[in-house]
C-alpha positions as YAML, in Angstrom:
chain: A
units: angstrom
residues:
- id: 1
  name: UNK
  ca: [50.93, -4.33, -39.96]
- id: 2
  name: UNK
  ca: [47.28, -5.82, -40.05]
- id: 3
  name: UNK
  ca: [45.30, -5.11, -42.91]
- id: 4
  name: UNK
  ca: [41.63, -6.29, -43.33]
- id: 5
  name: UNK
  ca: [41.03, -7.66, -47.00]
- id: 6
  name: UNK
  ca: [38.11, -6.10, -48.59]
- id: 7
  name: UNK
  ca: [36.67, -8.79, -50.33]
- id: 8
  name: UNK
  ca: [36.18, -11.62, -48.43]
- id: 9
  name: UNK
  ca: [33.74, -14.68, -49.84]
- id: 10
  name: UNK
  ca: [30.87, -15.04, -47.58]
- id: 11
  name: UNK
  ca: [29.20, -18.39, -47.92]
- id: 12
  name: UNK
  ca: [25.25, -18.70, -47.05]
- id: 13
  name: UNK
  ca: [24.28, -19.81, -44.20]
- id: 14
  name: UNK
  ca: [27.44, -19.49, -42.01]
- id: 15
  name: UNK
  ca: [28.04, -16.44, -39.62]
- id: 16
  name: UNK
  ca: [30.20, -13.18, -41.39]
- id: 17
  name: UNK
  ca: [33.69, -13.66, -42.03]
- id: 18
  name: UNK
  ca: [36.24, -10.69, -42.09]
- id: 19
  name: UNK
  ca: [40.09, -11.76, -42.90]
- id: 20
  name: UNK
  ca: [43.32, -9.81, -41.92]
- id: 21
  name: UNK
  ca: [46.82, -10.38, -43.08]
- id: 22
  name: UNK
  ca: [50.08, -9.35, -42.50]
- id: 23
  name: UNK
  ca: [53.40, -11.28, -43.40]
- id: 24
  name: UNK
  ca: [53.49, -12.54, -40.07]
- id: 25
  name: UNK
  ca: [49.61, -13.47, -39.37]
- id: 26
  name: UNK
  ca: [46.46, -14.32, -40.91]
- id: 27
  name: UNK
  ca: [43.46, -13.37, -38.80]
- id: 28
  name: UNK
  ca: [40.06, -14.79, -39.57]
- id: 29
  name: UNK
  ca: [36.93, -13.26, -37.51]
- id: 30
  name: UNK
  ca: [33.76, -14.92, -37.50]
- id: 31
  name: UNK
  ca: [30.24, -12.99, -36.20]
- id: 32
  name: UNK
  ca: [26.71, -13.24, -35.83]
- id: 33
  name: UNK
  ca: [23.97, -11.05, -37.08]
- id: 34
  name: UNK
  ca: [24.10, -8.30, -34.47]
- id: 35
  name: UNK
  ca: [28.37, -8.03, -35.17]
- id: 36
  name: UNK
  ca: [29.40, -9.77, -32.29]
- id: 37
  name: UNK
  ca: [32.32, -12.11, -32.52]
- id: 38
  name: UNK
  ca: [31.71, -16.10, -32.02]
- id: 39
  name: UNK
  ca: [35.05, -17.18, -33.15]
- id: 40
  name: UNK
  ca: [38.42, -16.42, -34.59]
- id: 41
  name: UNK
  ca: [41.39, -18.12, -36.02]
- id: 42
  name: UNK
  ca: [44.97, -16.50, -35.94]
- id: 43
  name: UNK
  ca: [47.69, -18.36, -37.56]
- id: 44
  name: UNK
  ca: [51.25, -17.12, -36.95]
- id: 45
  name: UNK
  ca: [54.42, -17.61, -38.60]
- id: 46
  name: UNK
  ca: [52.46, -18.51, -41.01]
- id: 47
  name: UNK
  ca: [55.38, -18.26, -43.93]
- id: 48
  name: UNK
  ca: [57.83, -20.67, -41.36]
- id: 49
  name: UNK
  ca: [56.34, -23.63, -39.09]
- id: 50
  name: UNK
  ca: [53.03, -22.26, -39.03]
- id: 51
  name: UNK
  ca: [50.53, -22.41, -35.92]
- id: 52
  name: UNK
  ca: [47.09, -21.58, -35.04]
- id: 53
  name: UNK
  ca: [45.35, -20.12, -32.12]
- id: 54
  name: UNK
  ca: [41.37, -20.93, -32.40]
- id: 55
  name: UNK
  ca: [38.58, -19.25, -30.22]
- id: 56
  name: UNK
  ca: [35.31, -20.80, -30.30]
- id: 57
  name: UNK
  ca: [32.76, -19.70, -27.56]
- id: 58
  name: UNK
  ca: [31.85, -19.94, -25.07]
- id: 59
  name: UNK
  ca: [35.21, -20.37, -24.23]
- id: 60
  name: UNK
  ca: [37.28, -23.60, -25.92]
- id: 61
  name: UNK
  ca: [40.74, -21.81, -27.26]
- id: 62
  name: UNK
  ca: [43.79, -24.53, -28.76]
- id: 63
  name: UNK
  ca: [46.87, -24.06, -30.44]
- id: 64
  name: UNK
  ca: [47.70, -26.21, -33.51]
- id: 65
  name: UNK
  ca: [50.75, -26.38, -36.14]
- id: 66
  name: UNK
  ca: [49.24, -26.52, -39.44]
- id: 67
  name: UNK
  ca: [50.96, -29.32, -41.14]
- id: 68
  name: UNK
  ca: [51.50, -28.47, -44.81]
- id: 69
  name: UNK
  ca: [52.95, -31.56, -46.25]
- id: 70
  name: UNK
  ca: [56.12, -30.77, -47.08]
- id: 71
  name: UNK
  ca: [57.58, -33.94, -45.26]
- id: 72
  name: UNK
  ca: [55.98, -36.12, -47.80]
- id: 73
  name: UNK
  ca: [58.14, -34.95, -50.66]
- id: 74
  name: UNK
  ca: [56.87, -38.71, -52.78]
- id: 75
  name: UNK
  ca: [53.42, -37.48, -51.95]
- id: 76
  name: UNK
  ca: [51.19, -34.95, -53.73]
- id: 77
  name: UNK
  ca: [50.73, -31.72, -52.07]
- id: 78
  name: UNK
  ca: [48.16, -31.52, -50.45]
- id: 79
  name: UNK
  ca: [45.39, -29.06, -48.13]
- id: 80
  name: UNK
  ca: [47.50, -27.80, -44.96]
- id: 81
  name: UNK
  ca: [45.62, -29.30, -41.72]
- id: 82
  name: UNK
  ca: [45.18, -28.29, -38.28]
- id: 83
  name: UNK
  ca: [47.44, -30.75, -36.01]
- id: 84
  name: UNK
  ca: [47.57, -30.99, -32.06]
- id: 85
  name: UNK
  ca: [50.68, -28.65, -30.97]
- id: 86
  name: UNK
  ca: [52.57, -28.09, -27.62]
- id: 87
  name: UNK
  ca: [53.06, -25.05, -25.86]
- id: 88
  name: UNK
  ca: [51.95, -21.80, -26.81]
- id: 89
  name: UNK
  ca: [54.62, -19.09, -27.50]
- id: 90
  name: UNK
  ca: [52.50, -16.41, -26.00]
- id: 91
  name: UNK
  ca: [54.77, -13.77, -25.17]
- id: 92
  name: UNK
  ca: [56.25, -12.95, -28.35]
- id: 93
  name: UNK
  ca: [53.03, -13.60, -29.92]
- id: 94
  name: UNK
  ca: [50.79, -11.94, -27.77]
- id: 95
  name: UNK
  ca: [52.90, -8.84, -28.20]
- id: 96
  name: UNK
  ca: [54.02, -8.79, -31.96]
- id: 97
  name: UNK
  ca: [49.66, -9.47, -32.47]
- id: 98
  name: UNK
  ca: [49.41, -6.24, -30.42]
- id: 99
  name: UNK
  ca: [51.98, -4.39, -32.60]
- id: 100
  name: UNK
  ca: [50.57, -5.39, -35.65]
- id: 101
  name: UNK
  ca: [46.91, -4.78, -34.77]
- id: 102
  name: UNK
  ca: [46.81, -1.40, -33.97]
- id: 103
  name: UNK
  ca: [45.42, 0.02, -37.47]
- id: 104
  name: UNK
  ca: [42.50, -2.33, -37.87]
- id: 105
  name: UNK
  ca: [39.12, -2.52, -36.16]
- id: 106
  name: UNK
  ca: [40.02, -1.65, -32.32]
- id: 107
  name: UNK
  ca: [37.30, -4.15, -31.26]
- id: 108
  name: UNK
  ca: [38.44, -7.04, -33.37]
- id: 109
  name: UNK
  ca: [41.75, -5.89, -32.21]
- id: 110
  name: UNK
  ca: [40.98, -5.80, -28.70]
- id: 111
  name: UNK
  ca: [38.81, -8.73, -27.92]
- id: 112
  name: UNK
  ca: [41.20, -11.33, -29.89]
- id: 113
  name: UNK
  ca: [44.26, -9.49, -27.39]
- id: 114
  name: UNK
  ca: [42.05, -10.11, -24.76]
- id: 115
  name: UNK
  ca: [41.74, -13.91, -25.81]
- id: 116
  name: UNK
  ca: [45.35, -14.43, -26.13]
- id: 117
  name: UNK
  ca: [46.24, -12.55, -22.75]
- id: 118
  name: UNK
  ca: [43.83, -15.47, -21.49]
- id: 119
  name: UNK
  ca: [45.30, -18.24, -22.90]
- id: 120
  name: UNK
  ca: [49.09, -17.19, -22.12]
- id: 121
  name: UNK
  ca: [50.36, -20.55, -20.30]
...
């Protein structure tokens, strides 16, 4: 289940960030001034071939794997980065995201449902 962590670094200058986790997904929710949601980033599976849905308006969504190095095993570790990824796996996401969503904020809830319903392919 979706929890929202309470004490999330906010960094001057860039819009409101509120963060929910689960074991499954990592939610990031960007807003502007008046609390209305310009963007959000929800990575999945995120403990097992990790991917990312990303919402920026007015309306550019993608799906990425986040590559986190661990097929350079000579190399450092390094950050995890956002990588061009196939298909979408919108049904079981769409509705596991809907399961786990339902205690936190019903708008954030909602309008990131909304997005993914959208960008089901």
């Amino acid at each position: 289940m979706l929890r929202e962590v309470s004490t999330v670094q906010q960094i001057e200058g860039q819009p409101h960030r509120r963060w929910f986790i689960d074991a499954f997904f990592d939610l990031t929710v960007w807003s502007n001034q008046a609390d209305i949601i310009i963007g959000f980033q929800l990575i999945y599976n995120k403990d097992f071939n990790a991917h990312a849905v990303t919402w920026e308006p007015p309306s550019s969504i993608h799906h990425t794997s986040v590559d986190q190095w661990d097929d350079y095993p000579l190399k450092p570790k390094a950050s995890p980065i956002l990588v061009p990824d196939g298909k979408f796996d919108s049904k079981s996401v769409v509705v596991r995201f809907r399961n786990s969503s339902s205690q936190i904020d019903p708008l954030v809830a909602d309008f990131v449902y909304g997005k993914l319903l959208e960008f089901r392919t």
